[in-house]
C-alpha positions as CSV (number, residue, x, y, z in Angstrom):
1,X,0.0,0.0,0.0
2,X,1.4,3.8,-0.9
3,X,-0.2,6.5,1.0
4,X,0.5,10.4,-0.3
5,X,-0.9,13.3,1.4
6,X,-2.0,15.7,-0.8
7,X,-2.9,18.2,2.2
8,X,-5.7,18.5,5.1
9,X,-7.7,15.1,4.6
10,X,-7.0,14.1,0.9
11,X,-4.6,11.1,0.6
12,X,-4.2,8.8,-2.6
13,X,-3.8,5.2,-1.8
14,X,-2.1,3.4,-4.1
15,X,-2.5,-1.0,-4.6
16,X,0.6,-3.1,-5.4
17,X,-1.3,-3.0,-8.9
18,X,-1.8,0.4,-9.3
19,X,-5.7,1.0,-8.6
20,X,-5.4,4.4,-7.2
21,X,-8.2,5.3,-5.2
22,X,-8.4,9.5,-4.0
23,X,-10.2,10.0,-0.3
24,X,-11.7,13.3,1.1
25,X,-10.4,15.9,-2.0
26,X,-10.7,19.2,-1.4
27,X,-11.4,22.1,-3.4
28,X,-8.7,24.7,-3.9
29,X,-9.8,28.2,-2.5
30,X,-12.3,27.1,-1.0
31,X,-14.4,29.1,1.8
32,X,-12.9,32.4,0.7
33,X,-9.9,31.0,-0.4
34,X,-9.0,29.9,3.3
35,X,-8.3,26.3,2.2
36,X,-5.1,27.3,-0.4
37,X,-3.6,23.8,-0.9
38,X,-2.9,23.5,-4.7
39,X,-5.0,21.6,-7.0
40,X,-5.5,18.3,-6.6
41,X,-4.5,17.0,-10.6
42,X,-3.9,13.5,-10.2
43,X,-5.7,10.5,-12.3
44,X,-7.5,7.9,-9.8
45,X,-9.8,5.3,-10.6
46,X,-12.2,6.2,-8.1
47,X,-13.0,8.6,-5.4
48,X,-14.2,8.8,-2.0
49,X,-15.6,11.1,0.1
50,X,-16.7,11.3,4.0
51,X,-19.1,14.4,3.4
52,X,-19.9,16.8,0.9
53,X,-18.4,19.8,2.8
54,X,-15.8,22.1,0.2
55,X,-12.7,20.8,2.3
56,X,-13.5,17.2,2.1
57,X,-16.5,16.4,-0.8
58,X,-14.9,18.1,-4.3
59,X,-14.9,15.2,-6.1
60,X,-16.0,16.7,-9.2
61,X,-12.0,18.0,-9.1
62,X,-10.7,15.3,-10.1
63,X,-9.5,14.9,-13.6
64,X,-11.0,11.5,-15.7
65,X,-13.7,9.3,-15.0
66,X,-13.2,8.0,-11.7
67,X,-15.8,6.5,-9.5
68,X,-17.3,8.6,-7.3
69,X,-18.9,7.2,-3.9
70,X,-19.9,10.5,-1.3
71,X,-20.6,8.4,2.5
72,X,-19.4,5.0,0.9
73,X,-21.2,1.7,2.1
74,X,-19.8,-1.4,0.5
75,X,-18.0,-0.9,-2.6
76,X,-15.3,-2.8,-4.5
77,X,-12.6,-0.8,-6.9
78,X,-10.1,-3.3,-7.9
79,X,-8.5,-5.0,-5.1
80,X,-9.7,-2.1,-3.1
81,X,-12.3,-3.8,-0.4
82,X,-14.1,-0.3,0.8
83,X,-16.7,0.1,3.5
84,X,-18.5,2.9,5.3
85,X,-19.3,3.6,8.7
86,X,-21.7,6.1,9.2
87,X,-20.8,8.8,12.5
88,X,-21.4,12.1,12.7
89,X,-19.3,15.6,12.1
90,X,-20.2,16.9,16.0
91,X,-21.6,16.2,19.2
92,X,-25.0,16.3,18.5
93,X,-25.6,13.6,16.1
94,X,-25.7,15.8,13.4
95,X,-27.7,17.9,14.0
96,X,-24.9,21.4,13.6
97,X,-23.1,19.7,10.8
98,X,-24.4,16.7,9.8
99,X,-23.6,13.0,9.1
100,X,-19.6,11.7,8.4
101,X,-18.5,8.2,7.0
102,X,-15.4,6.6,8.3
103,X,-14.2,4.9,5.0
104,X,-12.4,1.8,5.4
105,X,-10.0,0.6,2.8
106,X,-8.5,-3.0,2.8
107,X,-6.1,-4.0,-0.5
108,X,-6.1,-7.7,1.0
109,X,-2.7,-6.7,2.7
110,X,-3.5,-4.0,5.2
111,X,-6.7,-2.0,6.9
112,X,-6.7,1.0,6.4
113,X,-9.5,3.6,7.8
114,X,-9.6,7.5,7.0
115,X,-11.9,8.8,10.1
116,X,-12.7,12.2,7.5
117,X,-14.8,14.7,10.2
118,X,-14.9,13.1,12.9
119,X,-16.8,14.8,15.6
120,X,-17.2,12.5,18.9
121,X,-15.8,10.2,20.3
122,X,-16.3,6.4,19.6
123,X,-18.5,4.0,21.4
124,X,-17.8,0.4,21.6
125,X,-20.5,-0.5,18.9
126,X,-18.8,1.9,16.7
127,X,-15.2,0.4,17.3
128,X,-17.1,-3.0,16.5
129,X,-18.4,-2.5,13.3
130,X,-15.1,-0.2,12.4
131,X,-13.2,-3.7,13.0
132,X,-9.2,-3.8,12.8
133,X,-6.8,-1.4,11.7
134,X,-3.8,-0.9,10.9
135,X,-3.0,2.5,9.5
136,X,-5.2,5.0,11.0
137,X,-5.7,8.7,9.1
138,X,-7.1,10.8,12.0
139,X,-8.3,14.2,12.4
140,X,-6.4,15.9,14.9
141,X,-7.5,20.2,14.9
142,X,-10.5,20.5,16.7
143,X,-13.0,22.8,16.2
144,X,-15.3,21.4,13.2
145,X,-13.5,17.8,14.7
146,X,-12.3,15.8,17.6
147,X,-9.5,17.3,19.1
148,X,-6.0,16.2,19.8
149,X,-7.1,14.6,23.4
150,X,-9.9,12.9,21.8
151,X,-8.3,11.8,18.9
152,X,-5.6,10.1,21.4
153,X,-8.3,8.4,22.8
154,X,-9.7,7.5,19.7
155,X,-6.2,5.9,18.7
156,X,-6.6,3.6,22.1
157,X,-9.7,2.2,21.3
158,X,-8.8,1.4,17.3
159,X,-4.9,0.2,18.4
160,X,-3.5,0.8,14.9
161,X,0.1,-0.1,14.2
162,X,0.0,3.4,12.5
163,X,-1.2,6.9,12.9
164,X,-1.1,9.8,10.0
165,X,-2.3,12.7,11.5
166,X,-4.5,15.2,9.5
167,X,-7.0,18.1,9.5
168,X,-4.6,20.1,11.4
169,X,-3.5,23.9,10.8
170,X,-0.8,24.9,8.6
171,X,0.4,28.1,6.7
172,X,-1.8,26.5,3.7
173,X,-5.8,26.6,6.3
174,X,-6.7,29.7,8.1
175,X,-9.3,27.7,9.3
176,X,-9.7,27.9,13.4
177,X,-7.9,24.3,14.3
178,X,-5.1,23.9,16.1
179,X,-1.5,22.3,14.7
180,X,-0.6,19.0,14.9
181,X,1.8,19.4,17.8
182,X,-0.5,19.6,20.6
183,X,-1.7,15.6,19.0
184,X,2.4,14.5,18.4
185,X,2.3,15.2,22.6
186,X,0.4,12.7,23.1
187,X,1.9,10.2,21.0
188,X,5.2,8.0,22.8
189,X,6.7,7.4,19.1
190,X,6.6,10.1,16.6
191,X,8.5,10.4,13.2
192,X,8.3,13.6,10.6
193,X,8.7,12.6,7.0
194,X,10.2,15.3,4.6
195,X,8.3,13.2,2.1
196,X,4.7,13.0,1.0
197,X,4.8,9.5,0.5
198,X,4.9,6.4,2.7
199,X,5.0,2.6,1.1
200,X,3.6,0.1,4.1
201,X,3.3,-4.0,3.8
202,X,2.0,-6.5,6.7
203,X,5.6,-7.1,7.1
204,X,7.2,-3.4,7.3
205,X,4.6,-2.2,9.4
206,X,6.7,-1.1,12.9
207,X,6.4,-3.8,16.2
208,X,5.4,-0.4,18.2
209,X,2.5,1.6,17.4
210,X,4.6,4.8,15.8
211,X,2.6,8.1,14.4
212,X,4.2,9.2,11.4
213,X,3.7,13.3,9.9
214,X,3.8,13.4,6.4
215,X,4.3,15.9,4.2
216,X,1.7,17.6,1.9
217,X,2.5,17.1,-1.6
218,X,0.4,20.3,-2.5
């Protein structure tokens, strides 16, 4: 599996042979051009969004033909095993910001799950039907999501092997969240990446659980 991070909560996961499937795309200048990642101008045969907000849901961006699936259920792309489950995007089951879908991606090697808006905490029937997993893509700002003491918690009750943070502020979002420091505190093995990319097998993933910061290709 090869993960790139585009920026914010976009990622392209790559299969050993070469399905490319796009997750959570957002749409350049968005919200009065407070979301200034670049475009997002990579092929992909399908896409997947969380929600339809500007910062997560652009899916019409995306050059080509790809599948589209907006709050995914069960779907198969390639050797791309994907499934939905459906949380919401606050505290009050949706009712300020409406309904989020934790997409989960197995390529028959690892689990992966990509937690898009998050905005409460999990409950043991939610952990249940999320299932194992072994990279975890976690929101980690606050504000419009769970915050870097809930998404700690949130890592203890999934136990991945690994932990991409995302959704946090940088020089790129002048959206209210916080930076992904505050989350990294948390963590007891942290590394920073100067690249965008990371290439992860059953048998490279690391013996402790390690969060690793990538950097945004855009």
């Amino acid at each position: 599996m090869k993960i790139t991070y585009f920026g914010h909560s976009a990622f392209l996961l790559e299969s050993a042979d070469g399905t490319r499937v796009i997750i959570d795309p957002y749409r350049s200048g968005a919200y009065g051009g407070a979301l200034r990642y670049g475009a997002i101008n990579e092929r992909a045969d399908a896409v997947v969004a969380s929600h339809e907000h500007d910062d997560h849901g652009a899916t019409d961006t995306i050059p080509g033909k790809p599948r589209v699936f907006v709050h995914p259920s069960e779907e198969q792309v390639g050797p791309w095993r994907i499934k939905g489950v459906d949380v919401y995007h606050d505290t009050e089951s949706g009712k300020s910001r409406g309904k989020n879908t934790i997409i989960i991606l197995d390529d028959g090697d690892l689990r992966l799950a990509h937690l898009g808006d998050l905005g409460h905490p999990l409950d043991d029937a939610t952990v249940e039907a999320i299932g194992p997993v072994d990279v975890l893509l976690v929101p980690v700002g606050g504000h419009f999501t769970i915050d870097h003491r809930q998404a700690a918690e949130v890592v203890q009750s999934l136990a991945p092997r690994v932990i991409i943070p995302m959704h946090y502020k940088t020089d790129k979002v002048d959206f209210p969240i916080t930076a992904v420091e505050p989350f990294l505190s948390t963590q007891t093995a942290v590394e920073k990446k100067s690249q965008p990319t990371l290439e992860l097998t059953r048998a490279s993933l690391p013996i402790e659980r390690t969060t690793i910061v990538l950097a945004q290709a855009r």
